[in-house]
N, C-alpha and C positions, 0 to 999 in steps of 0.2 A: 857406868853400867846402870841403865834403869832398872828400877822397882818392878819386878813380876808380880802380879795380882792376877791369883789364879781363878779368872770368871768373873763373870758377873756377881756372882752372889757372894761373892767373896767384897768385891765391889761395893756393892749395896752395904755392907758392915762398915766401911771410912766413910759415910756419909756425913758430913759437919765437922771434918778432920783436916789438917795439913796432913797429904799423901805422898810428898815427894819434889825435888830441886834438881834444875837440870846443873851439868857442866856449867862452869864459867866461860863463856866465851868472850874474844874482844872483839869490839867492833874499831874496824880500822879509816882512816880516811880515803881508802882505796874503795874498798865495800861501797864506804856511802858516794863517792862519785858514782859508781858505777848503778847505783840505787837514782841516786837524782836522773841520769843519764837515763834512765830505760823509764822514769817514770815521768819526765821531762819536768823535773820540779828542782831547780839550778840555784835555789832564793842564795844570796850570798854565808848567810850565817852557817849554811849545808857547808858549800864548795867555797868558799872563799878566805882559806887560815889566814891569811896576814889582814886582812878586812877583821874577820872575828876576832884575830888577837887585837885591834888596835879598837875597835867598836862593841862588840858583841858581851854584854856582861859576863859571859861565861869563859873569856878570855881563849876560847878556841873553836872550831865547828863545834856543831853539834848532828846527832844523829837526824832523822826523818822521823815522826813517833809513828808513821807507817811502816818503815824500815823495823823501827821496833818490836812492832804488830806482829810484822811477816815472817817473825822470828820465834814467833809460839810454836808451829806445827813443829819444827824441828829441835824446842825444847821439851814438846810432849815426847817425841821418840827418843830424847836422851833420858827423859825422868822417870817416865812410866810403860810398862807395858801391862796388855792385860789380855793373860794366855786363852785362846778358844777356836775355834774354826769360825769364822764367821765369813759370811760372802760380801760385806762389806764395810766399810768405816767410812763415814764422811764427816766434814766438818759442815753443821748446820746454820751457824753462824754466831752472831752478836750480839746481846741484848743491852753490853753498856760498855762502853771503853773510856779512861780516862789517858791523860800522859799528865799524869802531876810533877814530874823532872824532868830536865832534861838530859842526855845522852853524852856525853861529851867526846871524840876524836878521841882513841887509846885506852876506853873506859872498856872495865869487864862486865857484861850483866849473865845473869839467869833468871831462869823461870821457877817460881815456885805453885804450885799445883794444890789449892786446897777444893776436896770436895763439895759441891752445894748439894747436888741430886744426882740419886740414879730411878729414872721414871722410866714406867712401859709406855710403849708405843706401839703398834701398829707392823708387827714382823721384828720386833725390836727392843730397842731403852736407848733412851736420851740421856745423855751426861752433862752436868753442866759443872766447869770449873771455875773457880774463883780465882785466876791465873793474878798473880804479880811479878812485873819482870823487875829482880833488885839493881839497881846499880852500885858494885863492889863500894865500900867504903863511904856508902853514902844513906844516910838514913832513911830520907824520901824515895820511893820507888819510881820508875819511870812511867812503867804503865801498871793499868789496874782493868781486867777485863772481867766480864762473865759471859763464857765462852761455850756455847753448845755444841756437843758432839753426839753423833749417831752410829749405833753397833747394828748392824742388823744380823740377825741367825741366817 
């Protein structure tokens, strides 16, 4: 169940905080074919387990770190909500992504959600998060973004 944050101005109060973690999900080796397949990126250490197990330092696939990317907007709706009428939310985009780990086939990750800003805009506020997606039991995170979003009233 995500985090309700009632508004923005309520909002504006976590700014410089961890705000919130989504579910653990797992990523399966089903997912990631079906990820290489639709994004036509097949490189062996992806799709290829007895290749990975016999080559691949990580001794099994590993995820796509876009695969892992693709997987913020639907740990921002498990982590957080933030209650208002607003006529729209979009995702504005990117200002830095890393994948400092990698993924591995039957690994659980989440997103965690710490605030950088909430800025006016122009019919609106820009939010930018400082997303890290963990991978269960492993100290190094996969990815490390900061992430812009747009509320508009």
């Amino acid at each position: 169940m995500p985090r309700t944050i009632q508004g923005v101005d309520e909002l504006r109060t976590l700014a410089g905080q961890d705000v919130a973690a989504s579910e653990w999900f797992e990523v399966t080796q089903d997912q990631i074919n079906r990820f290489a397949q639709t994004t036509r990126d097949s490189q062996w250490i992806h799709v290829d387990a007895a290749r990975a197990a016999a080559e691949s330092p990580y001794g099994t696939t590993i995820a796509h770190g876009f695969l892992t990317l693709s997987m913020l907007s639907d740990f921002s709706r498990d982590a957080v909500h933030i209650a208002g009428d607003y006529k729209m939310r979009i995702n504005y985009g990117l200002n830095r992504v890393r994948f400092p780990a990698p993924v591995p086939a039957g690994s659980r990750i989440r997103g965690k959600f710490h605030l950088g800003s909430v800025e006016d805009i122009e019919g609106g506020v820009q939010i930018v998060w400082n997303v890290t997606v963990e991978v269960e039991g492993k100290a190094k995170p996969a990815l490390a973004a900061e992430w812009l979003l747009r509320i508009y009233h």
